[in-house]
C-alpha positions in Angstrom: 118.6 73.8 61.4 122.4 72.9 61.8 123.7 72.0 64.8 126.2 75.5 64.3 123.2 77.6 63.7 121.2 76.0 66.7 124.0 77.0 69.3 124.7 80.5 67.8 120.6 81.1 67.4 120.2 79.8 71.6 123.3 81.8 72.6 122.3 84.7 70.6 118.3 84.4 72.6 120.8 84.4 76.2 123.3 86.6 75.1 120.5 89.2 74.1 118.3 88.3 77.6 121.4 89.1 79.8 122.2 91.9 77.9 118.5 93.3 78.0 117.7 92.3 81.3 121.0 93.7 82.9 119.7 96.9 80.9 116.5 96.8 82.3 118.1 97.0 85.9 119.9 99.3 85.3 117.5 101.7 83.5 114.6 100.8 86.6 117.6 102.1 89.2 118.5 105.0 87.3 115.4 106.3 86.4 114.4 105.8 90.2 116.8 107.9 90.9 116.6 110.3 88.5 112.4 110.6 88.6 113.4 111.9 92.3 115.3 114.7 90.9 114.1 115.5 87.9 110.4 117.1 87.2 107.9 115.0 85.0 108.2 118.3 82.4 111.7 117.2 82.0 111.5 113.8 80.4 108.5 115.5 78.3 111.2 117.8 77.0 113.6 114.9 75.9 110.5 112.4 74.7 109.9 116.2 72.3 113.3 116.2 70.8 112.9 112.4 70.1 109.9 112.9 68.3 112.5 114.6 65.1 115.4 112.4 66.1 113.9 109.3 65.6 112.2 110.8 62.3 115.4 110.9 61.1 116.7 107.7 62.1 114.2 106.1 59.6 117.0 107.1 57.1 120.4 105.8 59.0 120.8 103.4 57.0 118.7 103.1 54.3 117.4 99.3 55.2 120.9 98.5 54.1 121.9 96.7 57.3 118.7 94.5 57.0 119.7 93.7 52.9 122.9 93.1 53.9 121.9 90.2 56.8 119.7 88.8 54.3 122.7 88.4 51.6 123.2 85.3 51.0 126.9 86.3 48.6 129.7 88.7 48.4 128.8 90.0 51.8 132.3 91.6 52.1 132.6 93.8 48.8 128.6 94.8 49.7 129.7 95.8 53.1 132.2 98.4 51.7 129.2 100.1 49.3 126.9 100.2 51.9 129.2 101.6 54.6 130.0 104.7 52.5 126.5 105.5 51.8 125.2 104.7 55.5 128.4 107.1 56.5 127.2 109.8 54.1 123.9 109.9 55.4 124.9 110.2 59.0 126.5 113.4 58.2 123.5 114.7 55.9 121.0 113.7 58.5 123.2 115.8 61.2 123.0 119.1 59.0 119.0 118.1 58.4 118.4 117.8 62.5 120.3 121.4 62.6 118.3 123.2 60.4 115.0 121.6 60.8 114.8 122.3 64.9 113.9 125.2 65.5 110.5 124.2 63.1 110.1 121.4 65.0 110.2 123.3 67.7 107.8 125.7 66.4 105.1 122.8 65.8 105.6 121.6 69.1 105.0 124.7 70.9 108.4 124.7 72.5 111.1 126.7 71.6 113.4 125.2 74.5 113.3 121.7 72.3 115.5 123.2 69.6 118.7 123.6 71.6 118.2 119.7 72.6 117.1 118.5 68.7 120.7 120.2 68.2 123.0 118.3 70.7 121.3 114.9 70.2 121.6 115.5 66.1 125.6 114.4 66.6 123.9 110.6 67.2 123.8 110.6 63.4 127.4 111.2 63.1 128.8 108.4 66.0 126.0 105.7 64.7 126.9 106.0 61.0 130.7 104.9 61.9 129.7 101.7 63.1 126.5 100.6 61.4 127.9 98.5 59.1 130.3 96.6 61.6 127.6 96.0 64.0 125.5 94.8 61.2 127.9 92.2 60.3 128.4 91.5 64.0 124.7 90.5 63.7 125.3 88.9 60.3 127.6 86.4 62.0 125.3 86.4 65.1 128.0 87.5 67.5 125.1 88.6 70.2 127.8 87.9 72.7 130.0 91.1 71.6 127.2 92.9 70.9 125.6 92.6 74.5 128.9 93.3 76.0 129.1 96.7 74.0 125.6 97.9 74.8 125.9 96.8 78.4 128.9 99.5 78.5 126.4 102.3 76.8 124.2 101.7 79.6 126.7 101.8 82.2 128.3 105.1 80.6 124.4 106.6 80.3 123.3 105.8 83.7 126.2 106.9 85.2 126.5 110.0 83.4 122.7 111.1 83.6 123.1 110.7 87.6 126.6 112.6 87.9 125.4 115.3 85.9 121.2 115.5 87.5 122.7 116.0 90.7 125.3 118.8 89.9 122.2 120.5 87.6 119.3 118.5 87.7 117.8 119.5 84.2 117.1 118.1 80.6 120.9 118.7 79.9 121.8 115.7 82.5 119.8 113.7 80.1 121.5 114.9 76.5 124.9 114.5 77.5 124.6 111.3 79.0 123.1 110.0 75.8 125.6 111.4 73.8 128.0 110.0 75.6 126.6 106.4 75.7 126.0 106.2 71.9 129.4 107.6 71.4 131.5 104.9 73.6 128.8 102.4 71.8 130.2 103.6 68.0 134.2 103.2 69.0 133.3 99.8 70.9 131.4 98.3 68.3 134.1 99.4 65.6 136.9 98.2 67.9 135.5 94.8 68.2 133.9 93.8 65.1 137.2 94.0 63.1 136.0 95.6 60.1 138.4 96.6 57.9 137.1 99.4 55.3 137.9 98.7 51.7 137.9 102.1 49.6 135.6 100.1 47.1 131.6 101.2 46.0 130.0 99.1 43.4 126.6 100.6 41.6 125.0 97.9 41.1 125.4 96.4 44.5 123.7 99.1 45.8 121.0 99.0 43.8 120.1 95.5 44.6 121.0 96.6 48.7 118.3 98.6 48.1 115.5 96.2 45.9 115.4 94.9 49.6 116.3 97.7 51.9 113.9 100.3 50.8 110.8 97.7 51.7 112.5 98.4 55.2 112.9 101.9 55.2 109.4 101.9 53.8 108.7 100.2 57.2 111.1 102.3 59.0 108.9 105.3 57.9 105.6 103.8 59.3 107.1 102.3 62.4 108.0 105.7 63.0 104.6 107.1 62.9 103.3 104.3 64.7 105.6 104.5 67.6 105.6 108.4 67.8 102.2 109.7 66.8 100.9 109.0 70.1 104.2 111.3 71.2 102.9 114.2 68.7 99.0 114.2 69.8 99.8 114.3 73.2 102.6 117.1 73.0 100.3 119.2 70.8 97.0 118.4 72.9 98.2 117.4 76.2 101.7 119.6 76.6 105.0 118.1 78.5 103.9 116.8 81.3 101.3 114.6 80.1 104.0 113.5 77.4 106.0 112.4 80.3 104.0 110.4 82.5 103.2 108.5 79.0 106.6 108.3 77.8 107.1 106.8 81.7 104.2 104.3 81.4 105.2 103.5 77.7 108.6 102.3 78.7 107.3 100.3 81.9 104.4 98.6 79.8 106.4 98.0 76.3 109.1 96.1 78.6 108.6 92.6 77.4 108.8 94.1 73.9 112.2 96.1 74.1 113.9 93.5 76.7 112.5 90.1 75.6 110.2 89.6 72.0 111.9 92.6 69.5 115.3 91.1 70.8 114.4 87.3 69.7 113.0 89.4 66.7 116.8 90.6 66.1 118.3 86.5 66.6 115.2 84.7 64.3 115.6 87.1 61.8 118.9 85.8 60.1 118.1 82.4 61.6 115.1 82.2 59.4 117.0 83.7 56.4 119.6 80.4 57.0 116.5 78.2 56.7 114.1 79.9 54.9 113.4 77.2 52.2 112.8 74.5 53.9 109.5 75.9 55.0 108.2 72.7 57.3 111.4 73.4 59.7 109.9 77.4 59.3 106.7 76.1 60.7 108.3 74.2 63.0 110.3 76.9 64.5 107.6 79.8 64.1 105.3 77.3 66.4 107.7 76.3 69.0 108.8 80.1 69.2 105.4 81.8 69.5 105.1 79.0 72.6 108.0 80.3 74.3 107.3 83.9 74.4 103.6 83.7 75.1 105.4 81.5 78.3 107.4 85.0 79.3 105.0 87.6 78.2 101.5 86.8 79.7 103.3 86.4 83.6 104.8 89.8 83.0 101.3 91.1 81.6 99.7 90.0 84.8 102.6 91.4 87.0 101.5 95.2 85.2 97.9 94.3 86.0 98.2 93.9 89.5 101.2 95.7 90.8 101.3 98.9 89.1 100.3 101.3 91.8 103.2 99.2 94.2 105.4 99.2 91.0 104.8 103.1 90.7 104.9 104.2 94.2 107.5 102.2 95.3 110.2 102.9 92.5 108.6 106.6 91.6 107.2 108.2 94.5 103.3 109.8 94.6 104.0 111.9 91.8 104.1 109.5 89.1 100.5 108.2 90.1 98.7 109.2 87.4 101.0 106.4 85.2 99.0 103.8 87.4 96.3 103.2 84.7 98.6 103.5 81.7 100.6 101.0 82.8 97.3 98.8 83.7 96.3 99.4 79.8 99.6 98.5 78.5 99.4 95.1 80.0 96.5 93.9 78.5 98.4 95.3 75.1 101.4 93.3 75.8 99.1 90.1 75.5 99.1 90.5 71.4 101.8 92.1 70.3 104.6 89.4 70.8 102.7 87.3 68.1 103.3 90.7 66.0 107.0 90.0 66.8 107.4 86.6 66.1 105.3 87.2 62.5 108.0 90.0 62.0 111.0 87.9 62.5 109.4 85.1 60.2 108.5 87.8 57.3 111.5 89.2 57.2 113.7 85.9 56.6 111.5 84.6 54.6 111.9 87.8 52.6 108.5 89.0 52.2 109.2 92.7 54.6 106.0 94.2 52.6 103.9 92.2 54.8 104.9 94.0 57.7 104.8 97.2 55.6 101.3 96.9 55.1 100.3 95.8 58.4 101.8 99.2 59.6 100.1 101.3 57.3 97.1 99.9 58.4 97.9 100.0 61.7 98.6 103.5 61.3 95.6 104.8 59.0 93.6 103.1 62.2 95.4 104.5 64.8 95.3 108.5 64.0 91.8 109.5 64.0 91.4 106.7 67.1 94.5 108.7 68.4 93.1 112.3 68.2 89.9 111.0 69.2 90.4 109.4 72.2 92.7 111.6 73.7 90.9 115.2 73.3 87.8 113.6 75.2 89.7 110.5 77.6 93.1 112.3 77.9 96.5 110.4 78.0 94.8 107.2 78.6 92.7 107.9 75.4 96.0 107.9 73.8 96.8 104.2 75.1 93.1 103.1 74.4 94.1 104.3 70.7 97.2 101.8 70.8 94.8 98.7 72.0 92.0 99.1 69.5 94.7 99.3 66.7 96.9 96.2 67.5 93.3 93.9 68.6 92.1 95.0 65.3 94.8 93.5 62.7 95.3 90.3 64.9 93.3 88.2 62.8 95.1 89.6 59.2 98.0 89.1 60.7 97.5 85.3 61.8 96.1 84.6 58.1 99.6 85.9 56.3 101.8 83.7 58.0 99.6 80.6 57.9 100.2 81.8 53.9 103.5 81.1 54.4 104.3 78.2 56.9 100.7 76.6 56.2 99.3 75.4 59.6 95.8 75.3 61.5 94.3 77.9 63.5 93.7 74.6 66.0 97.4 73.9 66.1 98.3 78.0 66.2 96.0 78.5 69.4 97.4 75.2 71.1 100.7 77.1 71.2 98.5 79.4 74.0 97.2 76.9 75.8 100.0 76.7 78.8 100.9 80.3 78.9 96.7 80.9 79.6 96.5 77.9 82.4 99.6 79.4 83.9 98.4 82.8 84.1 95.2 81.6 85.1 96.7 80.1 88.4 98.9 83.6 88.8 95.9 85.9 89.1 94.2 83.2 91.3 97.0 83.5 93.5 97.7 87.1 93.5 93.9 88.0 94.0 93.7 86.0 97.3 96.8 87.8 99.0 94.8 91.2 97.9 92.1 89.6 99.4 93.7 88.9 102.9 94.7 91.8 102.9 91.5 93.4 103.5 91.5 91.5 106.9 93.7 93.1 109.7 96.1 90.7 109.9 97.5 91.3 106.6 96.4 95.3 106.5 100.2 96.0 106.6 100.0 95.3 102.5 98.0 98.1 101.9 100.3 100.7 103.6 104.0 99.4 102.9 104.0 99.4 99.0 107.6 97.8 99.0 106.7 94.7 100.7 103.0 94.4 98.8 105.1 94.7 95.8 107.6 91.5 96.7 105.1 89.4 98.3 102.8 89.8 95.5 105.5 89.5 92.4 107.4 86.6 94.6 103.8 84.3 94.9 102.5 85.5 91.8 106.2 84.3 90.3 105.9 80.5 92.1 102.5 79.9 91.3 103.0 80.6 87.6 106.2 78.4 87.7 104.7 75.3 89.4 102.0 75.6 87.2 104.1 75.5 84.3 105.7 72.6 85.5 102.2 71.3 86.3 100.4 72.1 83.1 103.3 70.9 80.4 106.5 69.7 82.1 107.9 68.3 79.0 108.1 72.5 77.8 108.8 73.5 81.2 112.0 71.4 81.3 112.7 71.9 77.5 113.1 76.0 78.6 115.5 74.9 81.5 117.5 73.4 78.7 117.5 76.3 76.4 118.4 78.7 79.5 121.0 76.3 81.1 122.4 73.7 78.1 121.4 75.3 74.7 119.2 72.3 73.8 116.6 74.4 72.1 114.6 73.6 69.0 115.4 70.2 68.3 114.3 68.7 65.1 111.1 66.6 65.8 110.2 68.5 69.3 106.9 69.6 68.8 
């Protein structure tokens, strides 16, 4: 890596954290307040509509933002063809939404979903206008406008969704608020990106746009069914409710995914298209990357084991109880599926997307009969017990792909784990003796006063797992102090 592209690839991983993490606050405090107000039913209702929406965002873009990051020529003239077909599909896939909701609605059992479907359709339309500009943003791995534009969206949504719960608390309070943040979002992005639209379309760099793109709207399809099957099985089986309290436990337990690992996803990916043929430095990075998120993940896969009742009751109130064991399963999920992220990034730049393709197809022929299974005889944990049999079970195919790419031992791949599992290790050891003082009298208190079992637990959980990491590797643990406070990340020769 150049010295350019190992500054813009660390400030892009910050940029990205500060952005995401900043979201994540302000998401936990909205949705805090919002859970108060609003009935379970009600975020069933709006995970419903989403179920079509995101159907149709499999075609946004046609993979073209993805072709166009991993163009290595005439990125300019190729941004002007894809805009006009990306723009063109925004408003096809609005008049689709329209006319296909009230079916949708029909196959959901809820004819109260087609109104919303409606409303949220005009996401097409704002997100079309400034695909291609935030695209390029990435392209040039600006993550610092980027994280300033989104940060805005979630201001505008939370903001919005709160103003408008408490003067009507229903669904509606939800709709306009996202409308409204993926609208400000569109006119931001253009705003600051600069893009200038050239009245230019060339055939044939289209077609090759979409030689690349359509092995990612392939994936886009399949992702799709992946992430929202488990919506459809439990709306059909379960109703609203129970769609709620997953889409709830879903969003607490996928954190690490949405906040931290698919975001290093969106920096490594054109990092590893800059580098891509020199395949040792691949290797090198891969390695070194897979160390560092294993380091965030598996603390904050403990933290869901053990505080999820204080987590829930604290933030949620009683009613949201039943997401207590969800959130418990997703933890133990979240152990594997940031090496699926850092396999992504990595087969993407190195321009072989049809690895992940048929990873998800897999994933996916699995995952429905364990799906329909599991939750007609377990309920809407079966549905999460469906997501952990199907992500434990392509693990190992996984692994073997991208040692056919970057060529390394299993030995070396597991040593990667080795901190992250001693570190953990001493976090559980810690957190299970304060629950065990606080069977005694003198620390009874922690049973009753959620709020403070929550701190105590997350703050000593937190220490132990830091001086242990300073303990087990300092050489790493002051390496990440670097990349957070001085950029010196990935080094040539670090191992």
């Amino acid at each position: 890596m150049t010295t350019s592209l190992k500054h813009k690839t660390v400030s892009g991983v910050k940029w990205q954290m500060i952005n995401k993490i900043t979201q994540k606050v302000i998401s936990v405090g909205t949705f805090a307040v919002l859970a108060r107000i609003l009935d379970p039913s009600t975020f069933g209702l709006f995970a419903m509509a989403f179920i079509l929406i995101d159907g149709f965002q499999i075609f946004k873009s046609f993979g073209f933002d993805s072709a166009l990051i991993q163009r290595k020529e005439n990125i300019e003239e190729a941004s002007h063809t894809a805009y006009f077909i990306v723009q063109g599909t925004g408003v096809l896939m609005f008049l689709l939404c329209y006319l296909a909701a009230p079916v949708a609605a029909g196959f959901l059992h809820n004819q109260e979903v087609t109104s919303i479907i409606r409303a949220l359709g005009f996401i097409f339309v704002f997100s079309s206008f400034a695909r291609i500009p935030s695209t390029l943003l990435t392209k040039q791995m600006r993550f610092n406008v980027l994280a300033m534009i989104d940060l805005i969206g979630a201001v505008v949504n939370s903001a919005v969704a709160i103003t408008l719960a408490l003067i009507s608390p229903t669904v509606w309070a939800l709709v306009w608020a996202y409308l409204l943040k993926q609208l400000t979002v569109a006119i931001l992005t253009r705003k600051f990106s600069g893009y200038r639209l050239k009245w230019k379309f060339d055939t044939k760099v289209a077609r090759e746009l979409f030689r690349f793109g359509k092995f990612m709207m392939g994936l886009s399809i399949l992702y799709y069914f992946n992430d929202n099957i488990n919506n459809i099985v439990i709306a059909k089986i379960l109703g609203a409710t129970a769609l709620g309290y997953y889409a709830l436990s879903a969003n607490i337990g996928n954190f690490i995914n949405t906040h931290f690992t698919y975001l290093l996803e969106g920096v490594m990916f054109p990092a590893y298209s800059s580098i891509q043929q020199d395949r040792e430095e691949v290797k090198r990075v891969y390695l070194k990357t897979v160390k560092l998120v294993s380091i965030v993940a598996f603390p904050f896969c403990i933290l869901l084991i053990f505080l999820a009742k204080e987590f829930t009751l604290t933030l949620y109130g009683a009613k949201w109880l039943p997401i207590v064991p969800l959130i418990r399963f997703f933890g133990v999920i979240q152990m594997v599926v940031p090496v699926y992220v850092c396999s992504g990034s990595l087969f993407m730049g190195c321009g072989r997307p049809d690895y992940l393709q048929r990873i998800a197809l897999y994933q996916l022929l699995l995952q429905i009969p364990a799906l329909i299974l599991f939750t007609k005889y377990l309920g809407v944990i079966g549905a999460v017990v469906a997501v952990f049999v199907t992500f434990w079970s392509f693990l190992p195919l996984n692994i073997n792909w991208v040692r056919g790419l970057v060529k390394f031992q299993i030995k070396e791949f597991l040593q990667q784990f080795l901190p992250s599992i001693y570190c953990a290790g001493a976090m559980t050891l810690v957190m299970l003796a304060i629950k065990l003082l606080a069977c005694y009298s003198t620390f009874s208190f922690l049973n009753t006063n959620y709020l403070v079992s929550l701190f105590v637990l997350a703050f000593s959980g937190a220490v132990a797992y830091v001086v242990a990491f300073f303990y087990v590797d300092r050489a790493l643990a002051l390496e990440t102090k670097q990349l957070i406070l001085n950029f010196n990340f990935m080094k040539k020769g670090d191992r």
